[in-house]
C-alpha positions in Angstrom: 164.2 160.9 56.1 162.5 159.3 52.8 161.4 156.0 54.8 159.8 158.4 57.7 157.9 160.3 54.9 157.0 157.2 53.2 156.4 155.3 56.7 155.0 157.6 59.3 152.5 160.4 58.9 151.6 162.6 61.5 148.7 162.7 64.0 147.9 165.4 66.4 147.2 164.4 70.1 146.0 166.3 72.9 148.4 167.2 75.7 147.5 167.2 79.5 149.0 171.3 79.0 145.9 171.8 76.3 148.4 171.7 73.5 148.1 170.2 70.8 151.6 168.0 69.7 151.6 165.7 66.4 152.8 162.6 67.4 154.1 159.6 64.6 152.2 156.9 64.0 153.1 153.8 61.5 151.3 153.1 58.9 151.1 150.5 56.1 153.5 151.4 53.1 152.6 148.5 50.6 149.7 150.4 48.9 152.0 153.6 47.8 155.5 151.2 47.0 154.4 148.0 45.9 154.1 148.6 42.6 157.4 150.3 42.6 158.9 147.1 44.0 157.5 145.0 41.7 158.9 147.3 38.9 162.3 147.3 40.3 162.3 142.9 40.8 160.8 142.9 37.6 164.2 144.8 36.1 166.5 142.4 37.4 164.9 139.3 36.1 167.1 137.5 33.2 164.8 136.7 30.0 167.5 134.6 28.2 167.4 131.6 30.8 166.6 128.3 29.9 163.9 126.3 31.5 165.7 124.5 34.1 163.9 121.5 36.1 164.8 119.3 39.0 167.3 116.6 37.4 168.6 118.5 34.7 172.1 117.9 34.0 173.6 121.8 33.5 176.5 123.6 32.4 177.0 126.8 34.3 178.8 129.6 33.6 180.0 131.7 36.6 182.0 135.2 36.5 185.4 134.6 38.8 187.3 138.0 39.4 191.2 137.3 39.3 193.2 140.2 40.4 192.5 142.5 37.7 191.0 140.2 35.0 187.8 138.2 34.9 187.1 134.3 33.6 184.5 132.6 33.4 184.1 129.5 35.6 182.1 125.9 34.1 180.8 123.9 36.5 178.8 120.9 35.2 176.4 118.8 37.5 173.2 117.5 38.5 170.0 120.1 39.5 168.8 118.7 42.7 167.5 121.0 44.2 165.3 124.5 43.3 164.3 127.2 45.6 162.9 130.9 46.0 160.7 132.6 43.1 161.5 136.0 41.3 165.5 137.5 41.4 165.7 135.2 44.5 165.3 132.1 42.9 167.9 129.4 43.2 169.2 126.3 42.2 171.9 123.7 43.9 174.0 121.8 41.3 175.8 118.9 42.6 178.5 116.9 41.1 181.5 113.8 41.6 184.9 115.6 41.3 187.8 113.4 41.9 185.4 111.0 44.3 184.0 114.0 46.5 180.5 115.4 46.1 180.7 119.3 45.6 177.6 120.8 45.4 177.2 124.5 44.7 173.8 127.1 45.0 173.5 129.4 42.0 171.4 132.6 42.1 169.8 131.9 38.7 169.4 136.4 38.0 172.7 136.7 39.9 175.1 139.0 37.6 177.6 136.4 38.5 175.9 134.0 36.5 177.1 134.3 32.9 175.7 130.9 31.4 173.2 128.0 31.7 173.0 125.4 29.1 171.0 122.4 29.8 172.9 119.6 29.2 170.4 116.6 29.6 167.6 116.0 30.5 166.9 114.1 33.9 163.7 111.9 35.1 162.4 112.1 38.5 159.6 111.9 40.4 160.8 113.9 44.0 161.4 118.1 44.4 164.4 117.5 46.1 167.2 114.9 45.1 168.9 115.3 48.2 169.0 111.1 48.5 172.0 111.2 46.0 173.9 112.3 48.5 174.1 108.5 49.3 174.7 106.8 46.5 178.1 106.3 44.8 178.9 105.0 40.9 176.4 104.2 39.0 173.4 104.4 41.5 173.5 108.2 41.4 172.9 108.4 37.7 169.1 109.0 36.7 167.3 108.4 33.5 167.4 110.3 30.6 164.5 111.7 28.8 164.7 112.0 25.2 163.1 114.9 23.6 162.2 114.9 19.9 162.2 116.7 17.2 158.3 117.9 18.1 158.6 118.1 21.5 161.9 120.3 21.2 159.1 122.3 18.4 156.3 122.8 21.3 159.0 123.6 24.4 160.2 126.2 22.1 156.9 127.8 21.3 155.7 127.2 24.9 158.6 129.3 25.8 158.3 131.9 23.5 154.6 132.0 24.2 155.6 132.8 28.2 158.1 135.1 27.6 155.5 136.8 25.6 153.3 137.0 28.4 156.0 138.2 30.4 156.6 141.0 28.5 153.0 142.3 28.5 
């Protein structure tokens, strides 16, 4: 019943009979609820992650429910691979357990996710670092970038700076 009020409005039409009957018609809904939306999204959003990039190497924290306790699951590995913008962003983390390639996609404002810690930094030149897939040992490592002491200064008040803006 709220979607037909919020969807349909009514129009009357003429009937062979003389009558008049109203009969539904659609009509466009963004105007009235995007804003609304956009509200709601904006709600769900996590301020408190770090700025993850393509080649980072992350620790992740993810809620595990056990019966009737809950842990808290680490899973360290490689970024290679971002996706989605707003509360559907993601991110796929890959990494060498025991000589097999697990890779896992994190919802980066899931609820689930309880941690990201960036572990090192990772430099690369491609969006997608799918060709790791391939390589074994030593060939699926990438470079590292060192940050110092200034450039950790201006990332921090680059990100205060955006979250800032966010909050306006």
């Amino acid at each position: 019943m709220l979607a037909q009020r919020f969807f349909t409005q009514r129009r009357p039409s003429v009937v062979a009979s003389g009558r008049s009957r109203a009969q539904p018609t659609i009509v466009a809904a963004a105007p009235r609820l995007a804003p609304l939306i956009d509200e709601l999204k904006a709600a769900q959003l996590k301020k408190d992650l770090p700025p993850v990039q393509i080649g980072d190497t992350v620790r992740v924290g993810l809620l595990v429910q056990e019966a009737k306790s809950s842990r808290v699951q680490r899973l360290e590995g490689t970024v290679i691979a971002m996706a989605g913008t707003g509360s559907g962003k993601t991110m796929v983390v890959r990494r060498i357990f025991q000589g097999v390639g697990i890779e896992m996609s994190v919802m980066l404002h899931s609820k689930v996710l309880s941690s990201v810690e960036i572990v090192r930094r990772g430099k690369v030149r491609r969006a997608k670092l799918y060709y790791l897939r391939d390589l074994t040992g030593k060939s699926a490592r990438l470079k590292e970038i060192f940050v110092t002491r200034e450039g950790r200064a201006k990332a921090a008040a680059a990100a205060a700076a955006a979250a800032a803006a966010a909050d306006k």
